[in-house]
DRENDO-976561 format. One record per residue: residue number from 1; x negated, y, z negated of N, C-alpha, C in turn. Coordinates in Angstrom, 3 decimals, always signed. Each point is the difference from the previous one (the first is absolute). Layout:
> resi,n_x,n_y,n_z,ca_x,ca_y,ca_z,c_x,c_y,c_z
> NUM,X,Y,Z,X,Y,Z,X,Y,Z
...
END
This chain:
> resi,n_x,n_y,n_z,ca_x,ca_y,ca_z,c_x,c_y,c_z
> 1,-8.337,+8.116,+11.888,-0.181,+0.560,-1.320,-1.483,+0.237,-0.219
> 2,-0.335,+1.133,-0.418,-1.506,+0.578,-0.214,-0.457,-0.475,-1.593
> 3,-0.983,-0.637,+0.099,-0.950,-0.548,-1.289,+0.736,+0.964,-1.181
> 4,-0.263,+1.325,+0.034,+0.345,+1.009,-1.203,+1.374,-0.961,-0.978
> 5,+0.431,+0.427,+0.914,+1.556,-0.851,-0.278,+0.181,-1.476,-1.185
> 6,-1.242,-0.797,+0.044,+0.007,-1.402,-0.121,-0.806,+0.117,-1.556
> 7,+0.750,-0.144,-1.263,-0.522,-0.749,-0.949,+0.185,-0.833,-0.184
> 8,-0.916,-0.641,-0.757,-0.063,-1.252,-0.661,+1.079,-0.803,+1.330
> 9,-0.167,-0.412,+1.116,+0.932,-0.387,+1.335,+1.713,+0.056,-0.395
> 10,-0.472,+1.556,-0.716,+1.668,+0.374,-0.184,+0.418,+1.254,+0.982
> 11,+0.909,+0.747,-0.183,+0.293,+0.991,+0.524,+0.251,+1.498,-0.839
> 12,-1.114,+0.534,-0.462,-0.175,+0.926,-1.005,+1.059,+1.442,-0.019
> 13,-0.066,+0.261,+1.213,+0.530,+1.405,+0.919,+1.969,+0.185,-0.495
> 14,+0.331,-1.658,+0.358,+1.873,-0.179,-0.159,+0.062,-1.535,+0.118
> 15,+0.855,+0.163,-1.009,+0.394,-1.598,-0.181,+0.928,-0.561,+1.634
> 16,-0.205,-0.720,+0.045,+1.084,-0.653,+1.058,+1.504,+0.049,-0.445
> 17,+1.225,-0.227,+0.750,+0.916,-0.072,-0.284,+0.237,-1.639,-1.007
> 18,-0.552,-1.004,+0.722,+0.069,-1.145,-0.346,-0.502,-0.708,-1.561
> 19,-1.335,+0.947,-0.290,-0.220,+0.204,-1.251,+0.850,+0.367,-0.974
> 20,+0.199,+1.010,+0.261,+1.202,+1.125,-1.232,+0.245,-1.133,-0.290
> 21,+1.415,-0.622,+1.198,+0.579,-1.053,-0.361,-0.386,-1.176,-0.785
> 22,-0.783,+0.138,+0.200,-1.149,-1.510,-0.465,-0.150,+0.182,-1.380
> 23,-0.163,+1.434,-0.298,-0.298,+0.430,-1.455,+0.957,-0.220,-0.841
> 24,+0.882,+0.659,+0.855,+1.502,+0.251,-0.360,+0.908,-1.231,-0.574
> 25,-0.082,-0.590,+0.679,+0.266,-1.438,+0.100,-0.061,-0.508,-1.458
> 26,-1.644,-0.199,-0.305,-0.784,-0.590,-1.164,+0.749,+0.394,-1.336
> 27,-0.333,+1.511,+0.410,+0.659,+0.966,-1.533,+1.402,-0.689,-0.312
> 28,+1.205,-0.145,+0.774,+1.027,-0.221,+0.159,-0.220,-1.771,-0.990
> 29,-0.683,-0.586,+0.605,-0.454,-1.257,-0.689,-0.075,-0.101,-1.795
> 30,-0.993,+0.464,+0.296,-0.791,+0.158,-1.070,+0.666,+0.667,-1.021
> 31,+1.039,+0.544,+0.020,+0.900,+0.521,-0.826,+1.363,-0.713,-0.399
> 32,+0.044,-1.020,+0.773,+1.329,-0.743,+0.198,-0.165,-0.589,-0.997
> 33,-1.952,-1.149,+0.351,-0.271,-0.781,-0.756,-0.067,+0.602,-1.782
> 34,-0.363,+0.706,-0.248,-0.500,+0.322,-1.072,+0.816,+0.518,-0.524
> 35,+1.447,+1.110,+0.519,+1.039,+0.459,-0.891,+1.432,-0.027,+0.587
> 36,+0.035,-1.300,+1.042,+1.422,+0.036,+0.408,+0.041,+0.952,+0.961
> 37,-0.709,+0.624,+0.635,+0.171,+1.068,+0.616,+0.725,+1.347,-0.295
> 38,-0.860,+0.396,-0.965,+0.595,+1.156,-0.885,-1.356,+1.147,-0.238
> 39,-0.452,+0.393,+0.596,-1.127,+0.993,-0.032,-0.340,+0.854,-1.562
> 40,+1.284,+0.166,-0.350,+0.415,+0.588,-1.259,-0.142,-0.849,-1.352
> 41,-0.238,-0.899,+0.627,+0.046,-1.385,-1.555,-1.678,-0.050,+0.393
> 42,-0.644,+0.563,+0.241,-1.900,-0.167,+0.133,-0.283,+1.062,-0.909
> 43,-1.039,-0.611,-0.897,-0.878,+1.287,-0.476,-1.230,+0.778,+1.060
> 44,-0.477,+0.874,-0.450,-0.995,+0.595,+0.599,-0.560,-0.418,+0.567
> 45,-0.831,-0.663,-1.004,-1.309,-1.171,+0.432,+0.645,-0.765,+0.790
> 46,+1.361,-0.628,+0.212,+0.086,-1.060,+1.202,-0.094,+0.831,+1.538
> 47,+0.702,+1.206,-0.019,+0.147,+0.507,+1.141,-1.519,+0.238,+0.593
> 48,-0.507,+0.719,-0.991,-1.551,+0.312,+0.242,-0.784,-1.326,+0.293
> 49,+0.085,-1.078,-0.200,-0.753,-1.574,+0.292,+1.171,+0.228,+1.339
> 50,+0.942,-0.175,+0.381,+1.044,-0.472,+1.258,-0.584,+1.253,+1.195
> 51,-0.146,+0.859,-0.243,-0.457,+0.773,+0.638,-1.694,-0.007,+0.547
> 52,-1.015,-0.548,-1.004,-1.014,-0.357,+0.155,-0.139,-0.990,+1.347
> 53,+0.771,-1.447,-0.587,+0.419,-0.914,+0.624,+0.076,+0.266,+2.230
> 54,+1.002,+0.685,-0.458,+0.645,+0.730,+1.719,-1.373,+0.384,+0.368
> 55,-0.853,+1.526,-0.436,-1.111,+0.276,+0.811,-1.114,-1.078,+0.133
> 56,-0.148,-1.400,-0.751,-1.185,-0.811,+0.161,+0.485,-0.945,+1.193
> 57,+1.577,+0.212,-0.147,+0.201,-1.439,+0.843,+0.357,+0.682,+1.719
> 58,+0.229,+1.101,-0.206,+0.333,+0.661,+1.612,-1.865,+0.226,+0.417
> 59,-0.662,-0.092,-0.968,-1.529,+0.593,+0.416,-0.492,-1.362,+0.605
> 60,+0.245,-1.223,-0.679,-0.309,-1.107,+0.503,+1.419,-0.590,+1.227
> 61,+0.340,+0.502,+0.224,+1.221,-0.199,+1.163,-0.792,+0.421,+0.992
> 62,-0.217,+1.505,+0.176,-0.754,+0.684,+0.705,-1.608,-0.500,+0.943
> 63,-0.374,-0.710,-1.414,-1.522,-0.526,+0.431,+0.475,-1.088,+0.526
> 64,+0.508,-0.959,-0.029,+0.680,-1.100,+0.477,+0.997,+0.370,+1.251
> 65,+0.260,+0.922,+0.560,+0.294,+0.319,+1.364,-1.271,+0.244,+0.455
> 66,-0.688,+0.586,-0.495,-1.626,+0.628,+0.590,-0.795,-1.253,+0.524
> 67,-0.065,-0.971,-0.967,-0.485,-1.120,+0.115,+1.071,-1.102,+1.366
> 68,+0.423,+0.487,+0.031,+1.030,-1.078,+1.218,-0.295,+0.522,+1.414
> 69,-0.134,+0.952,-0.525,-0.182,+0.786,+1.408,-1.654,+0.173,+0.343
> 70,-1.105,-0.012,-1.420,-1.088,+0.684,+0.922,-0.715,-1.721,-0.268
> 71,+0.069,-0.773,-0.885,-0.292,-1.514,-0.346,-0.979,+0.417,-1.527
> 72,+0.187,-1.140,-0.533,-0.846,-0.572,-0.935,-1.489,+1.174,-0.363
> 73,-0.699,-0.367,+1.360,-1.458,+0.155,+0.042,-0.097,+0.957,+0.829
> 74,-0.852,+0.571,-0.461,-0.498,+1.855,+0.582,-2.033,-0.813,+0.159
> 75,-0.351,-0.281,+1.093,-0.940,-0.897,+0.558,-0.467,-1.243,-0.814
> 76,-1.162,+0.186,-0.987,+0.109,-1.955,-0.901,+0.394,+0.363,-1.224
> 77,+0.785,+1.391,-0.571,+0.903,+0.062,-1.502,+1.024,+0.390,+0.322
> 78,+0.512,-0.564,-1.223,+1.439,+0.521,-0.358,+0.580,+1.642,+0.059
> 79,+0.992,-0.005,+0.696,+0.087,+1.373,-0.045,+0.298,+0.601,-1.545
> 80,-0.716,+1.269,+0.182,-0.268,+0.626,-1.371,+1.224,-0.019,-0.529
> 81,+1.713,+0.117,+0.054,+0.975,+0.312,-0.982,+0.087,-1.520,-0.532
> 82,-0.378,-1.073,+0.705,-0.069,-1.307,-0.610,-0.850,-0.724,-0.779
> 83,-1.450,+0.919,+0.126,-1.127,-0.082,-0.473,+0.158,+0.952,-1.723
> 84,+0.391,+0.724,+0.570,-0.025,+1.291,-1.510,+1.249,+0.072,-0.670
> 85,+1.111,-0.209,+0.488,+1.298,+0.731,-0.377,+1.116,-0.886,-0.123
> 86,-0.159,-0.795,+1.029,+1.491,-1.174,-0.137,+0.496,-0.526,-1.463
> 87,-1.173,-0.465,-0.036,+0.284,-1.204,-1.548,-0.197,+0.607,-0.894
> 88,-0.376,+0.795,-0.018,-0.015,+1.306,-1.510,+1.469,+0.530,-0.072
> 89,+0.252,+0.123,+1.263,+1.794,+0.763,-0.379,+1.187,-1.110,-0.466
> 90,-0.744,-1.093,+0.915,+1.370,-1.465,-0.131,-0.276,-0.613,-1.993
> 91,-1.226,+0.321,-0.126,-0.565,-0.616,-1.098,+0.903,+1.098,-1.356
> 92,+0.357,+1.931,+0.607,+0.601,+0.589,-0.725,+1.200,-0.602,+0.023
> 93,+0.478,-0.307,+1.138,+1.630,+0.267,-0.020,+0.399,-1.620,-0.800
> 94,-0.670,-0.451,+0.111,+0.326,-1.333,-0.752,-0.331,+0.604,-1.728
> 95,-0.658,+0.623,-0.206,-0.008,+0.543,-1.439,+1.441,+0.443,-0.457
> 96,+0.144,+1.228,+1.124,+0.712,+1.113,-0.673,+1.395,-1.317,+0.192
> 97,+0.191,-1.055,+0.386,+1.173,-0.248,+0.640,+0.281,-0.870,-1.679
> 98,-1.104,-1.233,-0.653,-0.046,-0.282,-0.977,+0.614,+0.792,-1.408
> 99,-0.637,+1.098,+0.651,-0.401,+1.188,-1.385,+1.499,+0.384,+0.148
> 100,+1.267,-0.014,+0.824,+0.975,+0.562,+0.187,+0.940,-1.371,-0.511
> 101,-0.511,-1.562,+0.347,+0.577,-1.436,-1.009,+0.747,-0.482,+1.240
> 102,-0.630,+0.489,+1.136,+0.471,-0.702,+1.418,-0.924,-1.629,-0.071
> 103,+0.288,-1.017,+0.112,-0.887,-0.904,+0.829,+0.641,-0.399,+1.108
> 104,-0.891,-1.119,+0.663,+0.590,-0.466,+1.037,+0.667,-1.845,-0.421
> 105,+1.392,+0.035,+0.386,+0.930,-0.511,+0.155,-0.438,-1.001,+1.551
> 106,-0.045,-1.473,-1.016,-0.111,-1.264,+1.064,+1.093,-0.346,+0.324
> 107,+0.077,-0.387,+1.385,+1.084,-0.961,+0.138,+0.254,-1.139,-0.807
> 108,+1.584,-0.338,-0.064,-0.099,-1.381,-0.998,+0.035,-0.927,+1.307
> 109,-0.721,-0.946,-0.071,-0.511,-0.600,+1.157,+0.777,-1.908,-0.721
> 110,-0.297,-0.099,-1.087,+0.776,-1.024,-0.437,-1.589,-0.560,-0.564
> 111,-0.040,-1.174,-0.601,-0.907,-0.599,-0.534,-1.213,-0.486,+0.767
> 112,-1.468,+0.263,+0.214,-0.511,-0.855,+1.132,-0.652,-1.205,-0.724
> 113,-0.198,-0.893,+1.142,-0.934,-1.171,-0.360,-1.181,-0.399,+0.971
> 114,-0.951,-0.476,-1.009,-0.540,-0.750,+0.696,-0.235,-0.284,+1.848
> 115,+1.101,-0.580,+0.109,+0.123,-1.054,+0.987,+0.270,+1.361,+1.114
> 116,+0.397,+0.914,-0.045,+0.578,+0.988,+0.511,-1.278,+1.210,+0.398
> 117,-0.951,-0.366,-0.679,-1.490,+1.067,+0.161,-0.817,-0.597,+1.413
END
């Protein structure tokens, strides 16, 4: 694959097959959670935040294959989509995910103690 090709250690040119899915996937989620899985029971604004959602989180999918494959460090820094871009998008999608009345759901783990830390 030729540099041109490579944003942000994504794949700018065509999504992968595995992505779509990946995207695909999420949307499918993210709609279950929030209206039973009924696309039609969302207002605007949710689709438009659910849709937001999909392009931040396939963009950071993307950089996170980039990163597995090329490592961490591009000589003594961070490679630039981890340096500039990662945590700005994870930092959105955790917004828009709030802003939509998603949180994240703990396991019930049962009571801890003490003696058990």
């Amino acid at each position: 694959m030729n540099n041109i090709a490579k944003t942000h250690g994504g794949y700018c040119l065509k999504k992968p097959e595995r992505i779509r899915r990946y995207g695909t996937a999420i949307r499918k989620a993210l709609i279950k959670d929030i209206s039973g899985g009924v696309e039609e029971d969302l207002s605007a604004q949710q689709v438009i935040l659910i849709d937001s959602v999909i392009d931040m989180a396939v963009i950071c999918k993307m950089m996170g294959e980039y990163v597995a494959e090329s490592g961490v460090m591009r000589g003594a820094n961070l490679q630039p989509c981890l340096l500039h871009s990662y945590l700005n998008y994870k930092g959105a999608i955790h917004k828009h995910l709030v802003t939509l009345g998603l949180e994240r759901r703990e396991k019930d783990s049962g009571p801890v103690y003490l003696g058990d830390m």
